[in-house]
TIDO-567933 format. One record per residue (C-alpha): residue number from 0; residue in one letter; x, y, z. Coordinates in steps of 0.5 Angstrom, whole numbers. Example, Ala and Ser with C-alpha at 12.3 -4.5 7.8 and 13.67 -1.06 7.14 Angstrom:
# TIDO-567933
[0,"A",[25,-9,16]]
[1,"S",[27,-2,14]]
//
This chain:
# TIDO-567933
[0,"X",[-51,-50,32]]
[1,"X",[-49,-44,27]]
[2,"X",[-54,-40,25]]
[3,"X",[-56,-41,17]]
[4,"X",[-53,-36,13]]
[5,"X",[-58,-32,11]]
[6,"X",[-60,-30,18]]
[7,"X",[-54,-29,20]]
[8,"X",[-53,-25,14]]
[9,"X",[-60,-21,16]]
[10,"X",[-57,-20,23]]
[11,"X",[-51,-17,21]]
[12,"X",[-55,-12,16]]
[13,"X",[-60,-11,21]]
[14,"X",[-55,-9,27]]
[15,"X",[-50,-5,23]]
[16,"X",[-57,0,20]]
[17,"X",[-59,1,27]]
[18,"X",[-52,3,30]]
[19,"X",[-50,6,23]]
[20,"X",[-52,14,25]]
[21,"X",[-47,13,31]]
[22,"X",[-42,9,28]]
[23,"X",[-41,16,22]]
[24,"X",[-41,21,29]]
[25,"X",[-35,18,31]]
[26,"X",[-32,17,25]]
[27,"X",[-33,24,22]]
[28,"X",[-30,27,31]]
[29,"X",[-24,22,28]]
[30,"X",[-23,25,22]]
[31,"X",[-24,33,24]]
[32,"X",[-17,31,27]]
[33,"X",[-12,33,23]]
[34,"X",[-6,28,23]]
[35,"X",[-2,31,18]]
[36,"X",[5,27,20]]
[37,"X",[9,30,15]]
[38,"X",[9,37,18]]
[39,"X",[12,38,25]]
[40,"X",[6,43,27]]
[41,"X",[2,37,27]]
[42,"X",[5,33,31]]
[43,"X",[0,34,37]]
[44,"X",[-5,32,33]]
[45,"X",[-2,26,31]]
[46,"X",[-2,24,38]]
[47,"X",[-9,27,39]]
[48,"X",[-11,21,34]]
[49,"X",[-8,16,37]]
[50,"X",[-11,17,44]]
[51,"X",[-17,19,40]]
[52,"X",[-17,11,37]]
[53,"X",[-14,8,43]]
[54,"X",[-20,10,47]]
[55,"X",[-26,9,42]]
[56,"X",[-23,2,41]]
[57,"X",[-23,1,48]]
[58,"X",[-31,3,48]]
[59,"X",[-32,-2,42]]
[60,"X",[-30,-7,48]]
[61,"X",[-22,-9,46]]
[62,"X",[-19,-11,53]]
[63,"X",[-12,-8,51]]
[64,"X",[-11,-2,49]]
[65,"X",[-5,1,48]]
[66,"X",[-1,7,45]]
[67,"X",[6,5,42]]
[68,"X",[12,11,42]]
[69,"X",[17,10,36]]
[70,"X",[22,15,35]]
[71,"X",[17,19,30]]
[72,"X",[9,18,31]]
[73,"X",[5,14,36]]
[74,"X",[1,7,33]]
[75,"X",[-4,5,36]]
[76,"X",[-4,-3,39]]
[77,"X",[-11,-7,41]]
[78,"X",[-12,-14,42]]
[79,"X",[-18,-17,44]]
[80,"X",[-17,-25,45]]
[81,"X",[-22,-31,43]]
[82,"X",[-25,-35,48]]
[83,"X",[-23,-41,45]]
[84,"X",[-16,-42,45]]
[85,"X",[-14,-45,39]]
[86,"X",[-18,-40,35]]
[87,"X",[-13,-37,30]]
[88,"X",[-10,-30,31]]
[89,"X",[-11,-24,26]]
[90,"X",[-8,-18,26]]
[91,"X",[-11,-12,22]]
[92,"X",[-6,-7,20]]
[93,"X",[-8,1,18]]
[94,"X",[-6,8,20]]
[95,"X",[-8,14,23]]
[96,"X",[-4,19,20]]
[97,"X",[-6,23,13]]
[98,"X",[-4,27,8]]
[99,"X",[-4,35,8]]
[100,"X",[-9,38,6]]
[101,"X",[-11,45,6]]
[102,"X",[-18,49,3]]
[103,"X",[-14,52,-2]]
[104,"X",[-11,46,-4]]
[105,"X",[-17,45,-9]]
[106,"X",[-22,43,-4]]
[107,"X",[-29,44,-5]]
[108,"X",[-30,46,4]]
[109,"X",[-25,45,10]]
[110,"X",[-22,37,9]]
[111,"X",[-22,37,16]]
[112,"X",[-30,39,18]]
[113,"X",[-33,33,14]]
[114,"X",[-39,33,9]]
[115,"X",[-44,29,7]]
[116,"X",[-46,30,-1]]
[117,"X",[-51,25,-3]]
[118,"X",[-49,18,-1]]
[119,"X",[-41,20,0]]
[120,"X",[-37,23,6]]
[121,"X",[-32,28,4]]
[122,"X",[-26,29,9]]
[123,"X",[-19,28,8]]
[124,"X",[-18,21,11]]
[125,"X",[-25,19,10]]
[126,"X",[-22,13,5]]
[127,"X",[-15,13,6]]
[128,"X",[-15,11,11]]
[129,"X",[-19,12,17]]
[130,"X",[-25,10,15]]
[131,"X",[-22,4,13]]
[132,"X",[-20,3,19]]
[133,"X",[-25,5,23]]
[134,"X",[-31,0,19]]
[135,"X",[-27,-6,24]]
[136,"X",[-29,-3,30]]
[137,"X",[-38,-3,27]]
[138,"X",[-35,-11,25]]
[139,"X",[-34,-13,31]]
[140,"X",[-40,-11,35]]
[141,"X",[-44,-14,28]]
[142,"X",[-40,-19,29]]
[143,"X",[-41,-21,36]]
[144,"X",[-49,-19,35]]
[145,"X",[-50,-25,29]]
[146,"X",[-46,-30,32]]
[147,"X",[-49,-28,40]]
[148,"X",[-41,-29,42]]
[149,"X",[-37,-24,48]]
[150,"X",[-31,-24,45]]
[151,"X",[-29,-25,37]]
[152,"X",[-27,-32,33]]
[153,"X",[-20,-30,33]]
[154,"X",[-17,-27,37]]
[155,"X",[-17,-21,34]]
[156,"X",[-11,-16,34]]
[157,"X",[-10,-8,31]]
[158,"X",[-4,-5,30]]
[159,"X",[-5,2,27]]
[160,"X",[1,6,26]]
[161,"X",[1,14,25]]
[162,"X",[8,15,19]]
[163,"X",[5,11,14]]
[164,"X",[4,18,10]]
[165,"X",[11,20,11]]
[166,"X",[14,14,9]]
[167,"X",[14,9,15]]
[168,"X",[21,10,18]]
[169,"X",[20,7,24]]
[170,"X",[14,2,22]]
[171,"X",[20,-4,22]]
[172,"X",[24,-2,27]]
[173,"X",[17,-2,32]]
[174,"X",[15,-9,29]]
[175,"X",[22,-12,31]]
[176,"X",[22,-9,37]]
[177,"X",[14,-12,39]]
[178,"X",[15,-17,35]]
[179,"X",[12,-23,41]]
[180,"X",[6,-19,42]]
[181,"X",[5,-18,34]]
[182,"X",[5,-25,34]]
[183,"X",[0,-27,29]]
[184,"X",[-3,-33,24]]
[185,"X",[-4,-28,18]]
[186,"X",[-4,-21,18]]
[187,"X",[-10,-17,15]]
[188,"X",[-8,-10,11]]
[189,"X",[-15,-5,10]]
[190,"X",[-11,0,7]]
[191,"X",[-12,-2,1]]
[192,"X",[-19,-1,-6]]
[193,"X",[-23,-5,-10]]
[194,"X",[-23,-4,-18]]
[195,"X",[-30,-1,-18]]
[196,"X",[-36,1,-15]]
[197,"X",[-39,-5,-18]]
[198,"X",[-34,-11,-19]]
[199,"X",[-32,-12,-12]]
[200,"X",[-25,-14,-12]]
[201,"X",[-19,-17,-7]]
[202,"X",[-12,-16,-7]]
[203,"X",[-7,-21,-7]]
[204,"X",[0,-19,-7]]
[205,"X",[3,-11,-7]]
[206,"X",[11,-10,-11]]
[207,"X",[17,-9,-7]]
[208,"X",[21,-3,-8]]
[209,"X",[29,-1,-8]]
[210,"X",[31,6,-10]]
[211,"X",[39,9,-11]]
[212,"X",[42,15,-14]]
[213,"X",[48,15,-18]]
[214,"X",[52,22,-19]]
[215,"X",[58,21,-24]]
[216,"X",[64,25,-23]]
[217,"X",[68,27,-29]]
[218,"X",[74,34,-30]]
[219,"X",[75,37,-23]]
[220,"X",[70,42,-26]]
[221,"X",[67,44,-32]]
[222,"X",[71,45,-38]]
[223,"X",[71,49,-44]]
[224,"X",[68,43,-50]]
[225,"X",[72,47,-55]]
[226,"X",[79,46,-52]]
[227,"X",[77,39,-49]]
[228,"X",[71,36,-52]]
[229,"X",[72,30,-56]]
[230,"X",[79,28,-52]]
[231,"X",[76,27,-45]]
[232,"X",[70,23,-42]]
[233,"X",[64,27,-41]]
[234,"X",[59,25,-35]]
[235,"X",[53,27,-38]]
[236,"X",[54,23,-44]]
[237,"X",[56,17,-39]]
[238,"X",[49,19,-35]]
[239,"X",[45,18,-42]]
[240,"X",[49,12,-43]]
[241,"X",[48,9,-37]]
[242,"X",[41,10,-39]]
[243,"X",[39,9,-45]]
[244,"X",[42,2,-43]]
[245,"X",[37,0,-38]]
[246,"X",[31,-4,-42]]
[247,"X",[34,-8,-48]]
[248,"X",[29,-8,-55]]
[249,"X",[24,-12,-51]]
[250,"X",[23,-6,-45]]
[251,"X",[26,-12,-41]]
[252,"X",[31,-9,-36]]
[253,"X",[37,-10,-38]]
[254,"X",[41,-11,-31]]
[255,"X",[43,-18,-31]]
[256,"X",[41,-22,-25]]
[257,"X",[35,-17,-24]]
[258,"X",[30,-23,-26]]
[259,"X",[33,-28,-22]]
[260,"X",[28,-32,-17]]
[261,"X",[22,-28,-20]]
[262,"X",[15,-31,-19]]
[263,"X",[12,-32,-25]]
[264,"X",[4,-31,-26]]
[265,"X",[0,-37,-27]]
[266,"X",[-4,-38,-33]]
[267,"X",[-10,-38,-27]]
[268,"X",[-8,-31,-25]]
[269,"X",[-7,-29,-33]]
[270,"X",[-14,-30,-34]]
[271,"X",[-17,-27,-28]]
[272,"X",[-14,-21,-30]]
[273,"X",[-16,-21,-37]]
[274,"X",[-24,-23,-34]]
[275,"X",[-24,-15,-31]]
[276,"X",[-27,-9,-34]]
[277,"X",[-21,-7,-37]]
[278,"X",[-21,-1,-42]]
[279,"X",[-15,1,-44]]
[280,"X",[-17,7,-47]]
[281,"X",[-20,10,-40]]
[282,"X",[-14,8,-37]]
[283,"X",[-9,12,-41]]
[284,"X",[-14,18,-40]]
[285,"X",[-12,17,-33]]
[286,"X",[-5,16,-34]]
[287,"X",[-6,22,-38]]
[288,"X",[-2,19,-44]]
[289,"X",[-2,17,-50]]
[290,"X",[1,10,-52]]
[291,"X",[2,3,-47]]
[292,"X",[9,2,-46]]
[293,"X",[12,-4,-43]]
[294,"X",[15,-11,-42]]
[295,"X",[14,-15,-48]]
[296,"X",[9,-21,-48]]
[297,"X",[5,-18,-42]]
[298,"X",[-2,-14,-42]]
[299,"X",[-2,-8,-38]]
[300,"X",[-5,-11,-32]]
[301,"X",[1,-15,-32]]
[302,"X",[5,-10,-32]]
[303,"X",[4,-6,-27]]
[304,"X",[2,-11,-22]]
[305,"X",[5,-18,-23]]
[306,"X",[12,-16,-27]]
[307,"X",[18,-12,-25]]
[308,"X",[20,-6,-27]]
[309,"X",[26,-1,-27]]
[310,"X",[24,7,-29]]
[311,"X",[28,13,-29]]
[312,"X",[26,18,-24]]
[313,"X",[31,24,-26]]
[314,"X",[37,26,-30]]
[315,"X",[41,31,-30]]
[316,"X",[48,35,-31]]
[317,"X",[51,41,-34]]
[318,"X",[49,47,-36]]
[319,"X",[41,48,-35]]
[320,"X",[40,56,-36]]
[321,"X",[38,59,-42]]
[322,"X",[42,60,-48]]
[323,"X",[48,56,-48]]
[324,"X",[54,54,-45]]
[325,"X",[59,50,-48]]
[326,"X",[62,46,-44]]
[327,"X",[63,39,-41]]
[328,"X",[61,39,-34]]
[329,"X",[64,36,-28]]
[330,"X",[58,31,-25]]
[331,"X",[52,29,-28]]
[332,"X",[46,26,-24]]
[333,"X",[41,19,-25]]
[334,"X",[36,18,-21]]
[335,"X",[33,10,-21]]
[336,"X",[27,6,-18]]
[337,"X",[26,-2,-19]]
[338,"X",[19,-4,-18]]
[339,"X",[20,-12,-15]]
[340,"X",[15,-18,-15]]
[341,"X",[15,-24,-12]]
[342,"X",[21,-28,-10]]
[343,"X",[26,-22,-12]]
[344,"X",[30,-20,-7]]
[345,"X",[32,-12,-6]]
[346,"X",[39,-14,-2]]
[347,"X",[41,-19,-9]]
[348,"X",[38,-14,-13]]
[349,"X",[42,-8,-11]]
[350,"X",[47,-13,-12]]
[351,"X",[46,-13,-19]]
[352,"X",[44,-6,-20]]
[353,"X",[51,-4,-17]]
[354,"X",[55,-9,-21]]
[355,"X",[52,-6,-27]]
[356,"X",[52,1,-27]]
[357,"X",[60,0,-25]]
[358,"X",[61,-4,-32]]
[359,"X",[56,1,-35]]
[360,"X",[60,7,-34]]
[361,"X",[67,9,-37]]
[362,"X",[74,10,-35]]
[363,"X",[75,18,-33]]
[364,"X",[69,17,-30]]
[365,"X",[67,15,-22]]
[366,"X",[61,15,-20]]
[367,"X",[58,13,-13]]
[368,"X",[52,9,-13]]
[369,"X",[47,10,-7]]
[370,"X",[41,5,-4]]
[371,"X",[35,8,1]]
[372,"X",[32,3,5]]
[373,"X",[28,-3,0]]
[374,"X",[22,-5,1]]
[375,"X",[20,-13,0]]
[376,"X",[14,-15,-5]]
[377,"X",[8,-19,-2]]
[378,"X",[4,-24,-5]]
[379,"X",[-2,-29,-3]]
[380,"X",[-4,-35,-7]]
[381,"X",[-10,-35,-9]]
[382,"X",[-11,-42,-6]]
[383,"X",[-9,-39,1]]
[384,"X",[-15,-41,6]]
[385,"X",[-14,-35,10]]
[386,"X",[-15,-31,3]]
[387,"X",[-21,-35,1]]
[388,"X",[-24,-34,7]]
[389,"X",[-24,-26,6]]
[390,"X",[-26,-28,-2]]
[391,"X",[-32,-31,2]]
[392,"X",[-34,-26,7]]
[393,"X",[-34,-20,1]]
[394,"X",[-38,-25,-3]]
[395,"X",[-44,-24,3]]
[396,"X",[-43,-18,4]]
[397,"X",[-43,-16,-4]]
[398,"X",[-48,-22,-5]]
[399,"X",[-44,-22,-13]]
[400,"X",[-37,-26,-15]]
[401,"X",[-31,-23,-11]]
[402,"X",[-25,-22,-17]]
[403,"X",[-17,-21,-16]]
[404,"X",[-13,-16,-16]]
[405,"X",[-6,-13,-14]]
[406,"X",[-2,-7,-13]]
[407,"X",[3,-4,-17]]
[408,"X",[6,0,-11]]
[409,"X",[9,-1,-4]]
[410,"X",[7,-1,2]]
[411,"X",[9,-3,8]]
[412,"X",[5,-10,9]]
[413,"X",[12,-13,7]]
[414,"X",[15,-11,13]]
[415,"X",[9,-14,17]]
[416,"X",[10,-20,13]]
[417,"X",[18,-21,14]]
[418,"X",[19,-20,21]]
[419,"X",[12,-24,22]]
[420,"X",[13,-29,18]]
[421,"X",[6,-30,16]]
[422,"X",[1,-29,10]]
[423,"X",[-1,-22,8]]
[424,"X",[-8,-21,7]]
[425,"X",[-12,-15,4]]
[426,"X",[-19,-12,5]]
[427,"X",[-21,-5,2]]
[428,"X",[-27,-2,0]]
[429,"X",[-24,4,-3]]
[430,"X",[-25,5,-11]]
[431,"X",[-21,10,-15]]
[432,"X",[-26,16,-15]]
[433,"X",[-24,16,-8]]
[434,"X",[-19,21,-9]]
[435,"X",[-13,19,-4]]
[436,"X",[-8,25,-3]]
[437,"X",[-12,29,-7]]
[438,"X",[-17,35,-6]]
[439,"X",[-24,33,-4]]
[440,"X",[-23,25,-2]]
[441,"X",[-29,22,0]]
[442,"X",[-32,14,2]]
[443,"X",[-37,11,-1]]
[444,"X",[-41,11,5]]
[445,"X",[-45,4,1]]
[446,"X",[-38,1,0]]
[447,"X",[-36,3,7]]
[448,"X",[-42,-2,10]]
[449,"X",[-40,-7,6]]
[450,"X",[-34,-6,9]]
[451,"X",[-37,-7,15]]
[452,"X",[-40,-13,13]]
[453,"X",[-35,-15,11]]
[454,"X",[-31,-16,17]]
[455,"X",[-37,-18,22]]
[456,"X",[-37,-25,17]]
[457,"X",[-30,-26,17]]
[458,"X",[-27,-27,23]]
[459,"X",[-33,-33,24]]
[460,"X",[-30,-36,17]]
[461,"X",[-23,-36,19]]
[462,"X",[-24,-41,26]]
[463,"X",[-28,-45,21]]
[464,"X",[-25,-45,15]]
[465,"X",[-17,-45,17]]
[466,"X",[-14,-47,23]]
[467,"X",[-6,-45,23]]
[468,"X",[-1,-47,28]]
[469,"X",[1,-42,33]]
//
């Protein structure tokens, strides 16, 4: 027989304060590790990192404890199954590299000798993402306490790779490559935030991504504008062109076939973004502008969550020195990024985007047109057992409602998703103070235990509660 809430509750509360004081030691040795996997000089720190992970996690008691070489960073792979065989599998996913950082940077003490101020710990990685990472291996000891269990609910899995910070250039192809023994029901992303210290918060779904470069081709080279201005076509002039046609009046991309097999958000999504403390007047502080912009017939949320966007990341051509120069210029330069939701396809887009750009362009012109590798949107339903199950388990720990939210960004989840086939799910702690990338990142140790108890309640709801076919 399970023991009532409230007793398991107190259990997991009780066992993660008396192991707290040990649990913080490990993870500050952790993050004096400067795994900086952008700079190559670092590279030997990076898989420090991993050996350093590998190592605790075996501590903690996972029986499979890996090191996985990629063509760039080590990741980190632990499993540790359930002793029952049809628990269902989950696979946490997080990283253990981080950004550059240097005292100089604007840091108030060295990022890699973490400090504890008051109630928060300053180092770089202490939020994004190592002490998100490392609350799971405190969760599953708690776990193991209140329920009296030798090995998790689910069979449990990590996957903790070392390039997130550089882009993930090899993540996929890894993914493909281990694809059975990353096998899992549902996938749990922990490198992710919450909407404030005080409205707990779980994400549902984070925007995929597609990004091309477009270089316009005019004269051989460039010519006098008084000779020949007017008569032949001007690259530059095309490049503004092609720009200016992108959005219609609306702000709505203008590409055609761009909105095809888009998921729509639902009035219940609708009014869970509207129930948050959303002040937009603070949000442009933040934004460090003046005015909202955007999609006509959507708040600001909407936007930047749950609707597609096109942006002009750069533009460029002719003579950019002082004075003048009067001339046509023979290349002009447009660089553009698309923002992708649910249901959009990255490869139909390019597609749409290609075909546009050629119609755009006019003749006497060429342009060629290149796409980096795409990211896929990822989206959980809100009626997903699996999700209710982590909004369960953060309502125990945070003993208040659980509200939604999305990402605006991207990240690799959906590759996780893709290859694996299974829900993305997202458990994070992290609150905007935090500082991710920037001088004196810090983790709200409160919020950092809550993450704890977090993941010692949810592997017991999810055998419970959710039974998927393996």
């Amino acid at each position: 027989m399970s023991k009532p809430v409230d007793d398991v509750v107190s259990t997991v509360r009780t066992y993660i304060e008396a192991h707290r004081g040990a649990f913080l030691d490990d993870l500050a040795e952790w993050l004096r590790i400067p795994s900086v996997s952008a700079q190559p000089e670092h590279a030997a720190d990076v898989a420090r990192s991993a050996d350093w992970l590998a190592a605790k996690l075996g501590d903690t008691g996972f029986p499979t404890c890996e090191i996985w070489p990629t063509a760039g960073a080590p990741a980190v792979f632990a499993e540790w199954p359930s002793e029952d065989p049809e628990a269902p599998t989950v696979l946490v996913y997080g990283h253990h590299d981080v950004q550059p950082a240097a005292r100089e940077d604007g840091w108030d003490t060295d990022p890699f000798e973490p400090v504890i101020r008051g109630n928060r710990l300053h180092a770089r990685g202490a939020a994004d993402d190592k002490g998100q990472v490392f609350f799971h291996t405190l969760g599953v000891r708690a776990h193991l306490a209140a329920t009296g269990r030798t090995a998790p609910s689910v069979h449990l899995k990590l996957l903790v790779e070392g390039e997130e910070e550089s882009g993930s250039p090899h993540f996929r192809r890894l993914v493909e490559e281990r694809a059975e023994r990353l096998a899992a029901d549902a996938v749990i992303v922990s490198d992710t935030g919450m909407w404030s210290e005080d409205t707990p918060t779980v994400c549902t779904g984070m925007r995929g991504l597609a990004e091309c470069e477009i270089e316009l081709f005019g004269p051989a080279q460039d010519i006098h504008s008084g000779s020949f201005g007017g008569a032949v076509p001007n690259p530059a002039t095309a490049a503004a062109r092609l720009v200016a046609a992108l959005h219609d009046e609306h702000a709505r991309v203008a590409v055609p076939g761009f909105y095809e097999g888009v998921t729509e958000l639902t009035d219940r999504e609708r009014e869970l973004f509207a129930e948050l403390p959303f002040d937009e007047e603070t949000w442009l502080r933040t934004a460090r502008s003046t005015a909202t912009h955007g999609e006509a017939g959507h708040t600001t949320l909407e936007r930047v969550w749950a609707r597609p966007t096109a942006e002009v990341n750069g533009i460029g051509g002719g003579y950019q020195g002082a004075g003048s120069k009067t001339i046509i210029p023979s290349s002009a330069l447009v660089k553009l990024s698309f923002r992708l939701v649910a249901g959009q396809d990255p490869d139909h887009v390019e597609k749409a985007v290609r075909a546009w750009a050629a119609d755009q362009v006019p003749a006497g012109v060429r342009h060629e047109i290149t796409f980096g590798p795409a990211t896929r949107p990822c989206l959980t339903p809100l009626d997903h057992p699996a999700l209710q199950s982590v909004v369960r388990a953060m309502g125990r720990a945070f003993e208040q409602p659980i509200r939604y939210t999305r990402e605006g960004g991207s990240g690799p989840a959906a590759d996780l998703q893709e290859v694996l086939g299974v829900p993305v799910l997202f458990l994070g702690i992290s609150v905007p103070s935090d500082g991710w990338h920037a001088p004196n990142e810090k983790v709200e140790l409160d919020l950092l235990m809550k993450g704890v108890e977090t993941a010692a309640h949810l592997w017991g709801d999810l055998a419970e509660n959710w039974r998927e076919p393996h």
